[in-house]
C-alpha positions as CSV (number, residue, x, y, z in Angstrom):
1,X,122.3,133.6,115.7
2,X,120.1,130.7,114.4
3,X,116.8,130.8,115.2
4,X,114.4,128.2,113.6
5,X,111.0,129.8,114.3
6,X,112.5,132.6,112.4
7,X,111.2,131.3,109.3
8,X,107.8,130.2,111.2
9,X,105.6,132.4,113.7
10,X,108.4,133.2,116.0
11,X,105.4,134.3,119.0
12,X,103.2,130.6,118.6
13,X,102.7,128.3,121.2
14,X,103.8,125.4,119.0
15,X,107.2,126.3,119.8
16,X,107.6,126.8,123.5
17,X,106.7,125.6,127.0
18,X,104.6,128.2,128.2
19,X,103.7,131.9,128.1
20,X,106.2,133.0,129.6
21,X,109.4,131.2,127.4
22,X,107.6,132.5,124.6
23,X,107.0,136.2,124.9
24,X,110.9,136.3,126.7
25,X,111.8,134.6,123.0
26,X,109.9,137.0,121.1
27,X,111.4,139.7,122.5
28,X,114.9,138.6,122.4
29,X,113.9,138.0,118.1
30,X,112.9,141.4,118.3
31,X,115.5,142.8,120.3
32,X,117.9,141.2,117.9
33,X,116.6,142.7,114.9
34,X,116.1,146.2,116.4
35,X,119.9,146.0,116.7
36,X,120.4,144.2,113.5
37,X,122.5,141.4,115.0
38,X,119.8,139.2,112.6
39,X,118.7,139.9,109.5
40,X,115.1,139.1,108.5
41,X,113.2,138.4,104.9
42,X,112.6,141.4,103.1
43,X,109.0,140.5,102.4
44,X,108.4,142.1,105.8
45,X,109.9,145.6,105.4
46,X,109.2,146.3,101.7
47,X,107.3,149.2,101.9
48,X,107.8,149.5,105.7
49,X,108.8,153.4,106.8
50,X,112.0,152.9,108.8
51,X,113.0,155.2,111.0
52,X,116.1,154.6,112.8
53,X,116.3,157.6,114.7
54,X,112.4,157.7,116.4
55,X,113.2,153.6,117.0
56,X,116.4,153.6,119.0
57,X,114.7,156.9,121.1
58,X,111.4,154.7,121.3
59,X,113.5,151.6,122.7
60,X,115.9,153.3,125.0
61,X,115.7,153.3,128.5
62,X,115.1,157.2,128.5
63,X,111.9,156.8,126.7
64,X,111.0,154.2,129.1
65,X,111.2,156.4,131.7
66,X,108.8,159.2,130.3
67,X,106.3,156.4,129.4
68,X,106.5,155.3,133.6
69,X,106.5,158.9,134.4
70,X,103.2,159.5,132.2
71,X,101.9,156.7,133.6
72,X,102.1,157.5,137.5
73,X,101.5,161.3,136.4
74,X,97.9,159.5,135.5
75,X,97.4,157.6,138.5
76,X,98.4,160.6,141.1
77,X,95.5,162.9,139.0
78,X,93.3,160.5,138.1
79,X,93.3,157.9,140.6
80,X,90.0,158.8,143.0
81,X,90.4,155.3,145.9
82,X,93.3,153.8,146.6
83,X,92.6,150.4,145.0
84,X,92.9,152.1,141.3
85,X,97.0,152.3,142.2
86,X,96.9,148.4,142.1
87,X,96.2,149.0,138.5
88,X,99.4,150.5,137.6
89,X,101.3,147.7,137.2
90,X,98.8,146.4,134.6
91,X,99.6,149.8,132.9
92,X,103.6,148.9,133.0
93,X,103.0,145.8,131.3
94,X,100.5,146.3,129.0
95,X,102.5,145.8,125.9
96,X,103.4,142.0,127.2
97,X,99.8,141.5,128.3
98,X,98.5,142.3,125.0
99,X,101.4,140.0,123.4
100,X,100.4,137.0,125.5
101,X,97.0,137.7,124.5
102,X,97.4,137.3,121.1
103,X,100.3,135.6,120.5
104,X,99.7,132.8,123.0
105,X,95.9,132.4,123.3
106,X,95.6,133.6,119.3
107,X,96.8,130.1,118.3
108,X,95.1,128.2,121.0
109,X,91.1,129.6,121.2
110,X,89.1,130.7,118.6
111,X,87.8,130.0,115.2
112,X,89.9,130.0,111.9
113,X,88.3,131.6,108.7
114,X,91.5,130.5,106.5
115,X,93.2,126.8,107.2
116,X,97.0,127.7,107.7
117,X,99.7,125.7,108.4
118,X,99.7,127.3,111.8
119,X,97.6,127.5,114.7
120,X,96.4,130.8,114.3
121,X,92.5,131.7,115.2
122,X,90.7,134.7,115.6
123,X,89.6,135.3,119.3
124,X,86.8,137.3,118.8
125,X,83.5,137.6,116.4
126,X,83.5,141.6,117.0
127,X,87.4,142.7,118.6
128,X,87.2,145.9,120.1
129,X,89.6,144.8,123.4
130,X,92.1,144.6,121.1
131,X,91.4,146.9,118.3
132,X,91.4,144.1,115.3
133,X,94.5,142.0,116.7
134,X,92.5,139.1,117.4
135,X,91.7,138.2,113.9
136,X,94.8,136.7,114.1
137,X,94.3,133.9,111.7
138,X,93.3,136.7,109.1
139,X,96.7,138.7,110.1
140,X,98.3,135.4,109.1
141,X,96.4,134.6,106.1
142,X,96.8,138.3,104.5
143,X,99.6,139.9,106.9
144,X,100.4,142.6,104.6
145,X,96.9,144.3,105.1
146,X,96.1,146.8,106.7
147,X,92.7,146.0,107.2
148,X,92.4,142.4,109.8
149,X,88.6,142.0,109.6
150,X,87.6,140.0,106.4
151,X,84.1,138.8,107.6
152,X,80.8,141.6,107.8
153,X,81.1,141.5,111.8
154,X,85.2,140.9,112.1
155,X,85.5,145.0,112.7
156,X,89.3,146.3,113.0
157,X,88.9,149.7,114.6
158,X,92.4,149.7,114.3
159,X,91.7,149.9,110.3
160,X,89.1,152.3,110.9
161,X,91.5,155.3,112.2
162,X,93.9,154.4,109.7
163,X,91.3,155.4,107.1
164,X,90.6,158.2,109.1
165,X,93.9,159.9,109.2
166,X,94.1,158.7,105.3
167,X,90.9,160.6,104.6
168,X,92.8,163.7,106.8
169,X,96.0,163.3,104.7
170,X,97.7,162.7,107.6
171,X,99.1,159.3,106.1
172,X,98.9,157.6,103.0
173,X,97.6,154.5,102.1
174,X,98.8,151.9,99.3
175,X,96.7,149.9,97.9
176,X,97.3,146.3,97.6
177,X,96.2,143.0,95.5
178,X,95.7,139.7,98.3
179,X,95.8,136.9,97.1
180,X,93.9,133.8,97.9
């Protein structure tokens, strides 16, 4: 399968009509490379974990089905008027909503720290909707960091409980040189 964006941000509107064509591309990329029907550069897994086993149970329909389950188990104990049900969908779909969020309006809105050759920008001076995400043109700039906030207010809280559990020895992190 030949995909050209492959080599470029597959997820940037620079490539596609709307929303919509995009994130259904993006997922069919990711899709294929879950099931290794395309191969990708191995700049972006050295060092990566891979575990085959927790991935195929995390993208089969069975797990699916406990996340939906979890889901409405939340809404029937939680839920206090009927009007917070109408929220569940959002729940379902949170993972594409987030996507579209970055992916789509993180190359439109915004303000670069790094010129690119891509549209990336960060979305937000202090990101706590989308725990670091939306420094998106720093993701592009230094994608193999862990850490997406390189300005004194660009907080990733993401970053922040990866230290934490590194502090814990729960995990383990590498250090790394970036370059400029």
């Amino acid at each position: 399968m030949h995909i050209q964006t492959q080599k470029k941000t597959p997820h940037s509107p620079s490539y596609d009509a709307n929303m919509f064509a995009m994130m259904w591309k993006t997922k069919t990329i990711y899709q294929d490379i879950n099931e290794q029907r395309i191969s990708i550069d191995e700049r972006f897994t050295k060092n990566v974990p891979q575990w085959k086993n927790f991935d195929a149970f995390a993208g089969s329909r069975f797990s699916r089905f406990l996340w939906i389950t979890g889901y409405i188990l939340f809404f029937v104990f939680f839920a206090t008027a009927w009007w917070q049900w109408l929220l569940l969908p959002i729940a379902f779909l949170m993972a594409p909503i987030h996507g579209v969020i970055i992916n789509w309006f993180g190359h439109i809105y915004g303000y670069v720290n790094f010129k690119m050759k891509n549209t990336s920008k960060n979305l937000f001076r202090f990101d706590f909707l989308m725990m670091g995400e939306g420094y998106h043109n720093n993701h592009h700039k230094h994608a193999s960091n862990a850490n997406f906030g390189v300005k004194w207010h660009e907080i990733d809280i993401t970053y922040l409980i990866i230290r934490v559990l590194d502090l814990l020895g729960l995990i383990k992190l590498k250090a790394i040189k970036i370059k400029e």
